[in-house]
N, C-alpha and C positions, 0 to 999 in steps of 0.2 A: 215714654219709650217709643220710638222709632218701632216700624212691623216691616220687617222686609220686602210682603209683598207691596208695600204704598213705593218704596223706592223703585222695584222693579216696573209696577205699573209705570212710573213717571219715565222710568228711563226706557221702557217698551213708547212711549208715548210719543215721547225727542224724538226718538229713533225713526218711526213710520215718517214724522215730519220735515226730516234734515233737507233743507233744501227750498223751505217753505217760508213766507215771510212771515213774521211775528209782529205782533204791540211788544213791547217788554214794559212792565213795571215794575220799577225795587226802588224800594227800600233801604235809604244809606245814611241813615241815622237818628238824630232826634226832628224831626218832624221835616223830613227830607225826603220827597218822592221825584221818583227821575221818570218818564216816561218817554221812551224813542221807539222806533222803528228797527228793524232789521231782518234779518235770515238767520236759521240757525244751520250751522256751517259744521259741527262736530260733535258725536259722542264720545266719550269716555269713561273708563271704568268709572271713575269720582266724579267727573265735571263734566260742563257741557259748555261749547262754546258758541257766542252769536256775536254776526259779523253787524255790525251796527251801519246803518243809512248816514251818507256823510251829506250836511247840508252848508258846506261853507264851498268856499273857490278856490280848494286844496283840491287836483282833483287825485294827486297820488296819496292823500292820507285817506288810510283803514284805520277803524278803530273795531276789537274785538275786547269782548268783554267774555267773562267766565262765570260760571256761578254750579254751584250743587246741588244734587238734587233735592239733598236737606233742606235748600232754600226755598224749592216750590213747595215742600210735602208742608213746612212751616209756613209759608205766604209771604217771607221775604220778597218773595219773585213772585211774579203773577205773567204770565206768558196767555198772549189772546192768538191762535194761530189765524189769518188773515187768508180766504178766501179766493185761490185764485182766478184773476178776471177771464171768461171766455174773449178769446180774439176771433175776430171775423176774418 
C-alpha cells in the first residue's frame, strides 16, 4: 500500500524542479528500457508531464510524455534531474 506522504514528497519534488532538465528512464515492458533526455514542463494533480529532447531534423515536432507519480514511488520511472551548466 501506497503512504501518501511518498506521493506528496515526489510531487513536492517535480514541483521545486519544473523547468529543469531531466534523464528520464522507464520502463515499457518485458525487458524494455527507454532512456531520453528532456525538461519537465508540468504538474498535476495525478500526472506529470515532460517535454522530451527532439533529436531528428523535425524541427516543429514536440514529443511529451506523461507518467504518475505511482510510477517513480514504484521505479517504473526513474528521473535523474541534470545539473545546470554555469555560463560565462
Amino acid at each position: 500500500m501506497y503512504v501518501q506522504n511518498d506521493l506528496s514528497r515526489i510531487k513536492t519534488n517535480l514541483s521545486n524542479n519544473v523547468g529543469h532538465k531531466v534523464k528520464l528512464k522507464a520502463k515499457q515492458g518485458r525487458k524494455q528500457i527507454i532512456v531520453r533526455e528532456g525538461v519537465i514542463e508540468g504538474i498535476y494533480p495525478s500526472i506529470f508531464t515532460v517535454k522530451l529532447d527532439v533529436h531528428n531534423d523535425i524541427p516543429t515536432s514536440e514529443r511529451r510524455v506523461s507518467y504518475s507519480y505511482a510510477d517513480v514511488l514504484t521505479r517504473t520511472v526513474e528521473l535523474i534531474v541534470c545539473e545546470p551548466e554555469e555560463k560565462e
